[in-house]
N, C-alpha and C positions, 0 to 999 in steps of 0.2 A: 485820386486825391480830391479832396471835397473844396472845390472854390470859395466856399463860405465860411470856411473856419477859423482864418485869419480875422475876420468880420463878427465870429463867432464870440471868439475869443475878448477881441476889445467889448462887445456886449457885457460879456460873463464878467471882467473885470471894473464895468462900470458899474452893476448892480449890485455887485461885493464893495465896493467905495460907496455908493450910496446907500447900502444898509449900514454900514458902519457910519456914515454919516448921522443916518437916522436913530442909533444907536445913542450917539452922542449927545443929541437932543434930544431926546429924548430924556436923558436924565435931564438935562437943562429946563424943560419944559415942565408945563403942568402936569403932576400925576394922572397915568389913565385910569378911569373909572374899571369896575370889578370888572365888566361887560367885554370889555376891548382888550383889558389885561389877555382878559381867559381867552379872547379872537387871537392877540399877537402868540401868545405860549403855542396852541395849536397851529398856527402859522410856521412856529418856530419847529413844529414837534413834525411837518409835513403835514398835517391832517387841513388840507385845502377848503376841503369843500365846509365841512366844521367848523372852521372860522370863518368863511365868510358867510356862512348864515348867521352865525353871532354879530357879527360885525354892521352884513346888513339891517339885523333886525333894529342895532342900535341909532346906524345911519335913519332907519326909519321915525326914531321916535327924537333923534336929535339933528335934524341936517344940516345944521347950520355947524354940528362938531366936525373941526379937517380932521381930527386924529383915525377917523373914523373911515374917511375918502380916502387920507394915504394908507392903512392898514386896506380895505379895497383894492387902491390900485396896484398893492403889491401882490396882493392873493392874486390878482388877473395877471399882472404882469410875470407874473411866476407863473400861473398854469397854459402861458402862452396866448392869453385871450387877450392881447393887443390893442385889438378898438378899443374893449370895454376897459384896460388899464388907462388909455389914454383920455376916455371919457369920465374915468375918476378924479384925474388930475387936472383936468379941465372944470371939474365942480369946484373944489381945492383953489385952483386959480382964483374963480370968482370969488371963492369968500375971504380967501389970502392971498391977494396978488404975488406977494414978494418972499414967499416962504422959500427958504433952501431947497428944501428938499422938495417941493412942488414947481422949482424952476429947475432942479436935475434930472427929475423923474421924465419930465415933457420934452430937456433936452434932450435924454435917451432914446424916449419914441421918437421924436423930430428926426434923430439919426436913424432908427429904423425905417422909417418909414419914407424918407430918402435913399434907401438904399434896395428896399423891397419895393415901393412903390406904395400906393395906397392901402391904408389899413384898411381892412372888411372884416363884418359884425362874425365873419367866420375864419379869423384868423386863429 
């Protein structure tokens, strides 16, 4: 029996509360631009790696947009690449300190990473 799945589990059920979080606000917030739309659909559709080059390209030419850092940190956070989810939300942080969902997202890594130990750029 896998010791991690209890642990597993609370994960799995935080990142399903926080997309339905982000869900939420999302309609609340400002409409996302064509660019992000088409990142979050393929995001939604699985096709990983295809939205985050969309996503990043757009980060590139606007980085000062969070919508852009949290659609990142989920792509990462989703394909298991941990540092780099937690390095999205820590940009996020800086340009919005107090955003919901960039103080859920950090809490969830904070719980990972207290429980695995330190995140590395090869998690």
């Amino acid at each position: 029996m896998n010791s991690d799945a209890p642990f597993t589990s609370v994960v799995c059920r935080w990142v399903v509360f926080v997309f339905f979080l982000f869900m939420l606000t999302a309609g609340i917030a400002r409409e996302l631009s064509q660019s992000l739309r088409q990142a979050e659909e393929l995001y939604r559709a699985g096709r990983l790696s295809q939205a985050r080059e969309i996503a990043l390209a757009h980060h590139r030419a606007f980085p000062q947009d969070i919508a852009s850092l949290l659609i990142l940190g989920k792509i990462d956070l989703d394909s298991e690449h941990l540092h780099d989810a937690k390095e999205w939300f820590r940009m996020a942080s800086a340009i919005q300190r107090h955003h919901p969902l960039v103080d859920l997202y950090r809490k969830v890594l904070d719980e990972i990473e207290y429980r695995q130990g330190q995140l590395s750029p090869t998690c």
